[in-house]
C-alpha positions as CSV (number, residue, x, y, z in Angstrom):
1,X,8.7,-2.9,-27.6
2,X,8.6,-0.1,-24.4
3,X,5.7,2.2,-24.7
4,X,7.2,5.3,-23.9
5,X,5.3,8.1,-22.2
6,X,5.4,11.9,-23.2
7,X,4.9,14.9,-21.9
8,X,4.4,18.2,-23.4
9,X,6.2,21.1,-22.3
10,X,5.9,24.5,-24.2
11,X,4.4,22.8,-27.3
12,X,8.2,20.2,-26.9
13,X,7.7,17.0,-26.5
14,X,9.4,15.2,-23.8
15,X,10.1,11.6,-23.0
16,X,9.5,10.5,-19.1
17,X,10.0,6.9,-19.4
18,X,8.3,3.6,-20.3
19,X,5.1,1.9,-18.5
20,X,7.1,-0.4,-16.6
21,X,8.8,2.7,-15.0
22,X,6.0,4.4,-14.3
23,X,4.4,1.4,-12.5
24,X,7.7,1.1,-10.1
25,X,7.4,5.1,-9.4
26,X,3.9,4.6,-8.8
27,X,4.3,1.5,-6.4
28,X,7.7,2.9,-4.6
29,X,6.5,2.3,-1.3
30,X,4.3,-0.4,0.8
31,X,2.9,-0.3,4.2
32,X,3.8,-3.4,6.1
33,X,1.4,-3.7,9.1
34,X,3.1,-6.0,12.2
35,X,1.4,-8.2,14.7
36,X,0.1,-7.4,18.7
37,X,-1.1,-8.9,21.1
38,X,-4.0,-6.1,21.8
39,X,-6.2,-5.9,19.0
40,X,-8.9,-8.7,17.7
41,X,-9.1,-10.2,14.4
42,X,-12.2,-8.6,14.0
43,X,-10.6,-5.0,14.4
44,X,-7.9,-5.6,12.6
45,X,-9.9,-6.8,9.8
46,X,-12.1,-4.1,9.8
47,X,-9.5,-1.6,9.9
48,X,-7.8,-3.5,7.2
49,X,-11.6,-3.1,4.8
50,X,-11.4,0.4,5.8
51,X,-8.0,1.2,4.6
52,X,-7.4,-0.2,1.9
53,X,-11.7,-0.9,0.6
54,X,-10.7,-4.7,0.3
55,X,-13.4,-8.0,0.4
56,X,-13.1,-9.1,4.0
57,X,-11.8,-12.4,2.6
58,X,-8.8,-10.3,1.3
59,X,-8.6,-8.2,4.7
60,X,-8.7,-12.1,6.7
61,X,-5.7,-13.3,4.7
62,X,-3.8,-10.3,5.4
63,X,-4.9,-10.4,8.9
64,X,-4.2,-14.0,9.5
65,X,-0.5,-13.8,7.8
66,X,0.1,-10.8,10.2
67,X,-0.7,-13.3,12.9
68,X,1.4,-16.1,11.9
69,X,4.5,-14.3,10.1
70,X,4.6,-11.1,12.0
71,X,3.8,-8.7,9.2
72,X,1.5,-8.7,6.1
73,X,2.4,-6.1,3.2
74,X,-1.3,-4.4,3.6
75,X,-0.6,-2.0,0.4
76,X,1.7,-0.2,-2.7
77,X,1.6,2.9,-4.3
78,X,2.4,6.3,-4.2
79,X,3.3,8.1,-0.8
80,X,0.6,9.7,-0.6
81,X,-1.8,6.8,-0.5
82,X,0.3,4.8,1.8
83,X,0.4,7.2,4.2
84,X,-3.2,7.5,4.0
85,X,-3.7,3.8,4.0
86,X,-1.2,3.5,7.3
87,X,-2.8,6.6,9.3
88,X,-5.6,4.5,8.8
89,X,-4.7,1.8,9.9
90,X,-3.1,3.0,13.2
91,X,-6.5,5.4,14.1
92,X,-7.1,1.9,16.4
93,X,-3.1,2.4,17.3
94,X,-2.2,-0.8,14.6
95,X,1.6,-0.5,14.3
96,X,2.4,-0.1,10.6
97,X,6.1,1.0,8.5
98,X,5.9,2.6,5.1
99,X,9.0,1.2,3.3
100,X,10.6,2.1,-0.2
101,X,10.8,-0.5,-3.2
């Protein structure tokens, strides 16, 4: 059975959906970071820690996919945090794309 989530409203009570809904508004976009030929693993790694406060074992596998398939998904959630997360990642210039779900 859906958990359904309620708001109140002027002492009404009004239904905004179930969990699973919620989740999907909550993860509605991703920043995809692509591969260059300018920066280091090391920087990108770092900048990856920074952005997102992963392990550095986390930040390597996203670094070393973004290497070898030309883009990593780095991050999803709201559009707030993913364009904090992405304006992270490009204060070194990292080329990033926030896309919807």
């Amino acid at each position: 059975m859906p958990i359904h989530l309620t708001a109140s409203q002027s002492g009404e009570q009004i239904q905004t959906g179930t969990l699973e809904t919620l989740t999907d508004i909550l993860d509605a976009y991703r920043v995809i970071l692509f591969n260059d030929d300018v920066h280091t693993f090391d920087e990108v790694i770092f900048q990856i820690i920074k952005a997102i406060q992963c392990s550095r074992t986390k930040a390597e596998k996203h670094t070393w996919e973004v290497h070898t398939r030309g883009r990593s998904l780095i991050y999803a959630g709201t559009l707030s945090a993913c364009l904090k997360v992405s304006s992270i990642l490009e204060e070194i210039d990292l080329r990033t794309e926030i896309q919807t779900n």
